[in-house]
C-alpha positions as CSV (number, residue, x, y, z in Angstrom):
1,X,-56.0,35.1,22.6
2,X,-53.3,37.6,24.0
3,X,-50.7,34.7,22.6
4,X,-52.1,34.8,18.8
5,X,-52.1,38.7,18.9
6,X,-48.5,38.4,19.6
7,X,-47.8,36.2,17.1
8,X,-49.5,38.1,14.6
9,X,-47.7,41.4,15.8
10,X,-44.4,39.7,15.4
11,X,-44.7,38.1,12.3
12,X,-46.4,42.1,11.1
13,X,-42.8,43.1,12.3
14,X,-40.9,40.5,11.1
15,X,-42.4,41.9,7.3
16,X,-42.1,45.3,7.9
17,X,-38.3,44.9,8.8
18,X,-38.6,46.2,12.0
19,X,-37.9,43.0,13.9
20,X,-35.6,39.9,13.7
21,X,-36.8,36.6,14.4
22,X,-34.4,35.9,17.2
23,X,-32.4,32.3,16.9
24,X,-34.4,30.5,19.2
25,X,-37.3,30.7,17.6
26,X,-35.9,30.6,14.0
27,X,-33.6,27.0,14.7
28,X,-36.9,25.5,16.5
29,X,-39.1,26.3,14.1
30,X,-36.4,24.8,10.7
31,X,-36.2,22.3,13.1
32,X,-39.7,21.0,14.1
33,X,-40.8,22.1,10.4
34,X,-37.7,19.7,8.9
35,X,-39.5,16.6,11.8
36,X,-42.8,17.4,10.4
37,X,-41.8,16.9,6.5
38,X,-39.8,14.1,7.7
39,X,-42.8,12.2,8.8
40,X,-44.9,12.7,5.9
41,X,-41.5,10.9,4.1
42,X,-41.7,8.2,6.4
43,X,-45.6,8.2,6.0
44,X,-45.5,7.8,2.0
45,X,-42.5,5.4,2.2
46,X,-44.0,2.7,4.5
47,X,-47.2,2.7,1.9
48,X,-44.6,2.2,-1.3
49,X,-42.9,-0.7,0.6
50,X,-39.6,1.0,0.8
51,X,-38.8,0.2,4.4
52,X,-34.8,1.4,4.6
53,X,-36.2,5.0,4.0
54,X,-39.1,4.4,6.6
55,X,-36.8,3.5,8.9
56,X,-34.4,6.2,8.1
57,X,-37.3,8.9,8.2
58,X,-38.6,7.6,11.9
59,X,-35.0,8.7,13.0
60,X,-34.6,11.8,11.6
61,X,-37.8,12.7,12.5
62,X,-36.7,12.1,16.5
63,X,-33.2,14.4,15.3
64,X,-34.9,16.7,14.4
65,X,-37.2,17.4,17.1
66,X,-34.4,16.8,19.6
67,X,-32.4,19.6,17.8
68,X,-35.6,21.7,17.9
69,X,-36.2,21.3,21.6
70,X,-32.9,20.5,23.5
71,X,-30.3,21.9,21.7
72,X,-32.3,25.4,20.9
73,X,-32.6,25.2,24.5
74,X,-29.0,25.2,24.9
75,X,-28.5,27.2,22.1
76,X,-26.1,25.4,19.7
77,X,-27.5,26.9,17.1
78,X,-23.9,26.4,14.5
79,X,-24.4,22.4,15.4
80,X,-28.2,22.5,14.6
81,X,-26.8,24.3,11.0
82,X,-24.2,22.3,10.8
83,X,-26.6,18.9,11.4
84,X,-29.5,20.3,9.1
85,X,-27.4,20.9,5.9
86,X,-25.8,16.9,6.6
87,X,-28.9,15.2,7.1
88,X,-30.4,17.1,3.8
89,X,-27.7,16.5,2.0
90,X,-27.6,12.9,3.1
91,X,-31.1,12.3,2.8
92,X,-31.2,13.7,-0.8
93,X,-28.6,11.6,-1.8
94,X,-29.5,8.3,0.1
95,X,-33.4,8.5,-1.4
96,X,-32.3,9.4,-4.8
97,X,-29.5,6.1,-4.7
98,X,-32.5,3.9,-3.3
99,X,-35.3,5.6,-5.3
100,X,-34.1,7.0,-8.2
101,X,-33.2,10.5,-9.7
102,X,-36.8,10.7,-11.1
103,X,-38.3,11.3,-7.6
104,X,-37.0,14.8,-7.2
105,X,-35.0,14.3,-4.1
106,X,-31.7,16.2,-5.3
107,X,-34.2,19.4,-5.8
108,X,-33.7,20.2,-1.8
109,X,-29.6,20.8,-2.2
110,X,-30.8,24.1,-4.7
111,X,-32.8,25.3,-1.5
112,X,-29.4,24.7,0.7
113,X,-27.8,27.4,-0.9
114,X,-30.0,30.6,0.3
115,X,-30.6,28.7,3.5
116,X,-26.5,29.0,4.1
117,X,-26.4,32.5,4.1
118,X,-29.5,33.2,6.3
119,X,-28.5,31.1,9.0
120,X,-24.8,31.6,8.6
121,X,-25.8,35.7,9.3
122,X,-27.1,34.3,12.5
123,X,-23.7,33.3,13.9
124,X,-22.8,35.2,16.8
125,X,-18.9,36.0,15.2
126,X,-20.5,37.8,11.9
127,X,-16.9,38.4,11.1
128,X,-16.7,34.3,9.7
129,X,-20.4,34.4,8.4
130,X,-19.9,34.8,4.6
131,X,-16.9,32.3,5.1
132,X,-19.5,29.8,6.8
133,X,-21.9,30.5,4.6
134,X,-19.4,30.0,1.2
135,X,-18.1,26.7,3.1
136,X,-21.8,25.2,3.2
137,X,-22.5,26.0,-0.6
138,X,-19.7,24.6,-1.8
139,X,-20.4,21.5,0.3
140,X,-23.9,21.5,-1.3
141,X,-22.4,21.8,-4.9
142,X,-19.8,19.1,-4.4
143,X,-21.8,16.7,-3.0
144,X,-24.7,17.8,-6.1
145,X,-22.1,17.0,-8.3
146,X,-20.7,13.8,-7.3
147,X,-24.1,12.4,-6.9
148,X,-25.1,13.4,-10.9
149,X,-21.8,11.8,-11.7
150,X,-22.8,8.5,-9.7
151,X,-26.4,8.8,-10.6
152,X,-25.7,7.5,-14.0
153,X,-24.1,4.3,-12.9
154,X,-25.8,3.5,-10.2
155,X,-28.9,1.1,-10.1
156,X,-31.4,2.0,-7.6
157,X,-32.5,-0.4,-4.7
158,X,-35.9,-0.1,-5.0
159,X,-35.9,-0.6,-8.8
160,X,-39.4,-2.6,-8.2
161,X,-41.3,-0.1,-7.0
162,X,-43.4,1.3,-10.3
163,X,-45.8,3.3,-8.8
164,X,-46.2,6.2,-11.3
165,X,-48.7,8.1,-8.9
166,X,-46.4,7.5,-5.9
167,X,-43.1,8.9,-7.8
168,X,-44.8,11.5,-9.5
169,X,-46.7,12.8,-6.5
170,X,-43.7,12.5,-4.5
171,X,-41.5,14.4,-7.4
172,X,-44.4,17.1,-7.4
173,X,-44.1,17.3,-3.2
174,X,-40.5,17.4,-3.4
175,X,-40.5,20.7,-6.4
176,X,-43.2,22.8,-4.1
177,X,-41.3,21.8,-0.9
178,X,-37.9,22.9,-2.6
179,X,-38.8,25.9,-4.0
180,X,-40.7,26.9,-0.7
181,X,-38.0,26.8,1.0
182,X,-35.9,28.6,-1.5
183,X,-38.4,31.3,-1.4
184,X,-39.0,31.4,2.7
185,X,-35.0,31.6,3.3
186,X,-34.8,34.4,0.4
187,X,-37.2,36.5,1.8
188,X,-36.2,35.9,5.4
189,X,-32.3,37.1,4.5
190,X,-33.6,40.2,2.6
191,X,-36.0,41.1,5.6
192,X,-32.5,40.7,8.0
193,X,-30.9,42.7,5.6
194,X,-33.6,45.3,5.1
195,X,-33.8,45.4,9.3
196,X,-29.8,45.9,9.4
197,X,-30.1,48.9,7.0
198,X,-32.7,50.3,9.0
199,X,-30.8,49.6,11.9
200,X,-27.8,51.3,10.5
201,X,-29.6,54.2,9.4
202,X,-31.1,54.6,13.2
203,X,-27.7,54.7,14.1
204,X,-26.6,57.0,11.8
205,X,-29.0,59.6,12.8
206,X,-27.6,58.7,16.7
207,X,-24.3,59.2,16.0
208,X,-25.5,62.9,14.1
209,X,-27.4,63.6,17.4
210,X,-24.6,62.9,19.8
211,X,-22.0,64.4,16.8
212,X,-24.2,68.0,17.3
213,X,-24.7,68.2,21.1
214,X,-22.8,68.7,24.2
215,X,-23.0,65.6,25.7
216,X,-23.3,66.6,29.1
217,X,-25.7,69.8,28.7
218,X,-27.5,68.4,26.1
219,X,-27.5,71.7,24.4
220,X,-25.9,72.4,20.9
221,X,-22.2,72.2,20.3
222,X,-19.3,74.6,19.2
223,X,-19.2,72.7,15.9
224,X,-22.9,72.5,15.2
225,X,-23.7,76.1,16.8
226,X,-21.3,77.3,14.0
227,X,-23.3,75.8,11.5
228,X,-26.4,77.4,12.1
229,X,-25.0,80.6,12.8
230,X,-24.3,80.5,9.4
231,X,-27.0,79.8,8.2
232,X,-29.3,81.8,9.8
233,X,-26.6,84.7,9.4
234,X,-26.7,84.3,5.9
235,X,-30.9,84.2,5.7
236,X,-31.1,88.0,7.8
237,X,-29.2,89.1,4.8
238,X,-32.1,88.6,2.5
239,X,-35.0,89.1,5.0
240,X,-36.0,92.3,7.3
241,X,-35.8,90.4,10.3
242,X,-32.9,91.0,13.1
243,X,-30.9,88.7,14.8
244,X,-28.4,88.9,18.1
245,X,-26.1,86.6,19.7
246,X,-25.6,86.4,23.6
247,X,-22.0,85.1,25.3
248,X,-23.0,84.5,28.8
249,X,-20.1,83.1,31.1
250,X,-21.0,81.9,35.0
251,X,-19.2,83.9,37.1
252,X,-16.1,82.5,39.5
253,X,-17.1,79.2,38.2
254,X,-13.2,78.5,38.7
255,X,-14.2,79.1,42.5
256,X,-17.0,76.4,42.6
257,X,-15.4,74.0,41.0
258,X,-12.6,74.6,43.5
259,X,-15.3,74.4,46.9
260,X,-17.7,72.2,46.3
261,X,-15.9,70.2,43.7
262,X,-16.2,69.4,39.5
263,X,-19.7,67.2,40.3
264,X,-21.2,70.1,41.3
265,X,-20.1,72.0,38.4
266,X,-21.1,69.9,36.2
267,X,-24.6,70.3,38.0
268,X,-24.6,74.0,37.7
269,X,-23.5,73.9,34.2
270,X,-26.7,71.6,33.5
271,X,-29.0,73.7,35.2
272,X,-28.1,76.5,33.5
273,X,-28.6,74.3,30.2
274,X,-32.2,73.7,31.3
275,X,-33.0,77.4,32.2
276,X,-31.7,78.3,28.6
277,X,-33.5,75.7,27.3
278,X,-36.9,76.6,29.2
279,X,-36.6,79.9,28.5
280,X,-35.1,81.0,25.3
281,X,-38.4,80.3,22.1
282,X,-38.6,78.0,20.2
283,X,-36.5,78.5,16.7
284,X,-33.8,80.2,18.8
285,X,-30.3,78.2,19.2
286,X,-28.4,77.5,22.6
287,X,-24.7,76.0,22.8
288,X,-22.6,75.4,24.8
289,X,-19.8,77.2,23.7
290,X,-16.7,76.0,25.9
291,X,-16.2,75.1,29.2
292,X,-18.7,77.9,31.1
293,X,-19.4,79.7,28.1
294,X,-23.1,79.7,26.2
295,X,-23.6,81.2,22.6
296,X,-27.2,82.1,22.2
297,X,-28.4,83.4,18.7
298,X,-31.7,85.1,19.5
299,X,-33.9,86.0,16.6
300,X,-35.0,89.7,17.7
301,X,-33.4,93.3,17.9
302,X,-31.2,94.3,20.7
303,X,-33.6,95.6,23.1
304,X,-35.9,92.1,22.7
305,X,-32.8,90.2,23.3
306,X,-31.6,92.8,26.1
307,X,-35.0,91.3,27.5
308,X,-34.4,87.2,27.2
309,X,-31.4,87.6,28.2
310,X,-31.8,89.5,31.8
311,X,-34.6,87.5,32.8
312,X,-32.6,84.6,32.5
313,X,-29.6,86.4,34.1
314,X,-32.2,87.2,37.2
315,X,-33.8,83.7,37.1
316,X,-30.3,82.0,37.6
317,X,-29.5,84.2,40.1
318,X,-32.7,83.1,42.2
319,X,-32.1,79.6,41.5
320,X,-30.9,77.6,44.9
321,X,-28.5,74.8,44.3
322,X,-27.3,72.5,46.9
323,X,-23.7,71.9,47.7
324,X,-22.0,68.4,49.3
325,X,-22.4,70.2,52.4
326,X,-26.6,70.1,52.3
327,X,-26.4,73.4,52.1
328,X,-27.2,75.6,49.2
329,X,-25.7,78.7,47.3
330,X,-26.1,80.6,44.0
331,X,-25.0,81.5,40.9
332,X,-24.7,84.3,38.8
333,X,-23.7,84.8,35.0
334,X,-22.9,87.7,32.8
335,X,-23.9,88.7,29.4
336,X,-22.8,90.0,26.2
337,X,-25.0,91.2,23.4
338,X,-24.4,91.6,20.2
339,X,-26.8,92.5,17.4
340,X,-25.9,91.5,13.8
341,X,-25.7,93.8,11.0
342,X,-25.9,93.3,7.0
343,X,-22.9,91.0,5.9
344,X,-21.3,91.1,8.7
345,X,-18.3,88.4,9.3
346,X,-19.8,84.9,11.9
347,X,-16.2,85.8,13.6
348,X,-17.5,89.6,13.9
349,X,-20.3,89.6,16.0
350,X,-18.9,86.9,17.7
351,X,-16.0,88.7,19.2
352,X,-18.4,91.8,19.6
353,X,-20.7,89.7,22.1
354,X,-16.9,88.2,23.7
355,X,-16.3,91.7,24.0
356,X,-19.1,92.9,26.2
357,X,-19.0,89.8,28.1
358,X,-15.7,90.5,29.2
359,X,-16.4,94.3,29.9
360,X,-19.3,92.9,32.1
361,X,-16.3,90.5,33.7
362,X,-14.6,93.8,34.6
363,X,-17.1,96.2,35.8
364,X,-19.3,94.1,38.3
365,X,-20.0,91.0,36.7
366,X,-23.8,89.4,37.0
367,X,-25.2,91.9,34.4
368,X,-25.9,92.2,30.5
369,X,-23.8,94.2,28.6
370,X,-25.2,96.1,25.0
């Protein structure tokens, strides 16, 4: 029961784009499908009396499902694709010379052509795919050609055989089988492609995450902070609400870098990412600015900033972090505050905050400076 489900969840991806069918599965099931129509070939011939094509069919029927099975196994997936489009194009040839033209055999060559560039994008170097792909349609059309050219000229082996249900029947199974395949390796290279857009556009929106954010802070970056400020600089102008940047800057981080070493850095910086992070509201920015600096644009007057800002200076300054010793020691930070005013310049206010950071630098350090 579980095994359906899965089946039925797969193939539910498989339409919506969000899954490919993985090359396993997709040779062995072309393959055993290819034995299976095979048979019912060798089936119908033996009843007509044409026993070169029984024979043929009993043959390809065992290729087939030893290309489904062993070499899927050992996944030589370009000599399955290379094997299929031989034996169809053989096969469509070879029935038509015995059979005649009439019996609709040449129709699978039209379904070759869609079926090259589905299971050429499948090659593992998608640099040569179009290339294989262009190769195996113009071997398709060549050999199409030279068998219309012979077709003509050519007197068919089993000439006897007047079976107008058999050949019509056989003409009719040959035009849904063709066209059914046309169809399935349609849809199945614009579900791919549809799954590789998708794909791209997931990575896209990756590469915009990772493009905006510090990658080891996780907390917005210089270029993307900028942005924002910007914006939300720009918005204050035509609202009542206030807005302040903070430039906070971890005191003598020079020093711990030099003790306990740049791993442990790194960890302070982080932690002091995560106690921004946890503590600053929600629709307020954090960035790391450079190095040990952090921009904070707070949405809030000076004296409500004043407030975020020293409870996170006091809550660093509790915080315990270990050294490569097994010991522990602390941190402290100082602030700068800045409060923006009506059209004032992004470059303003940010040197006002860098100013009062600093000032804090010189009188005392772990403080917040209005």
């Amino acid at each position: 029961m579980k095994s359906i489900e899965l089946i039925i969840h797969t193939i539910r991806q498989v339409l919506s784009g969000k899954q490919l069918i993985d090359n396993t599965h997709k040779y062995r099931i072309m393959s055993l499908a290819a034995a299976f129509i095979h048979l019912i070939f060798c089936i119908v011939m033996g009843q007509i009396g044409a026993n070169i094509l029984c024979y043929y069919n009993i043959f390809v029927v065992y290729l087939y499902c030893f290309m489904g099975i062993m070499l899927t196994n050992r996944k030589k997936f370009r000599l399955i694709m290379v094997l299929f489009f031989i034996e169809v194009e053989f096969h469509s040839v070879f029935a038509s010379l015995l059979l005649g033209w009439e019996w609709g055999f040449m129709l699978y060559t039209i379904a070759l052509i869609p079926a090259a560039f589905y299971l050429a994008n499948s090659l593992a170097n998608r640099s040569k795919h179009i290339a294989y792909a262009i190769g195996l349609s113009a071997f398709v059309i060549v050999i199409y050609f030279l068998a219309s050219v012979m077709q003509p000229h050519v007197r068919p082996v089993y000439d006897w055989i007047d079976s107008p249900v058999a050949r019509e029947g056989m003409r009719f199974l040959n035009i849904v089988i063709a066209f059914f395949l046309q169809l399935a390796f349609s849809a199945l290279f614009a579900l791919e492609t549809k799954y590789m857009e998708q794909l791209l556009e997931k990575e896209n929106v990756k590469l915009g995450i990772e493009a905006s954010y510090d990658p080891l802070t996780r907390l917005l970056n210089r270029r993307s902070m900028t942005r924002f400020m910007s914006d939300e600089l720009e918005l204050s102008n035509d609202t009542p609400r206030k807005c302040c940047l903070v430039m906070l800057d971890i005191d003598d981080f020079k020093h711990i870098n030099d003790t306990y070493g740049h791993d442990i850095g790194d960890k302070v910086l982080v932690t002091l990412a995560d106690l921004l992070t946890e503590e600053v509201r929600a629709g307020d920015y954090t960035c790391r600015w450079g190095g040990e600096e952090f921009l904070l644009l707070i949405h809030g007057d000076k004296q409500e900033t004043y407030f975020v800002a020293d409870r996170i200076r006091r809550k660093l300054e509790e915080t315990s972090l270990k050294n490569k010793y097994d010991g522990t020691f602390n941190v402290t930070a100082t602030f700068g505050v800045a409060e923006y005013r009506d059209f004032m310049p992004l470059r303003s206010i940010i040197d006002e905050a860098d100013e009062k950071l600093y000032y804090g630098k010189n009188h005392g350090k772990n403080q917040v400076v209005m």
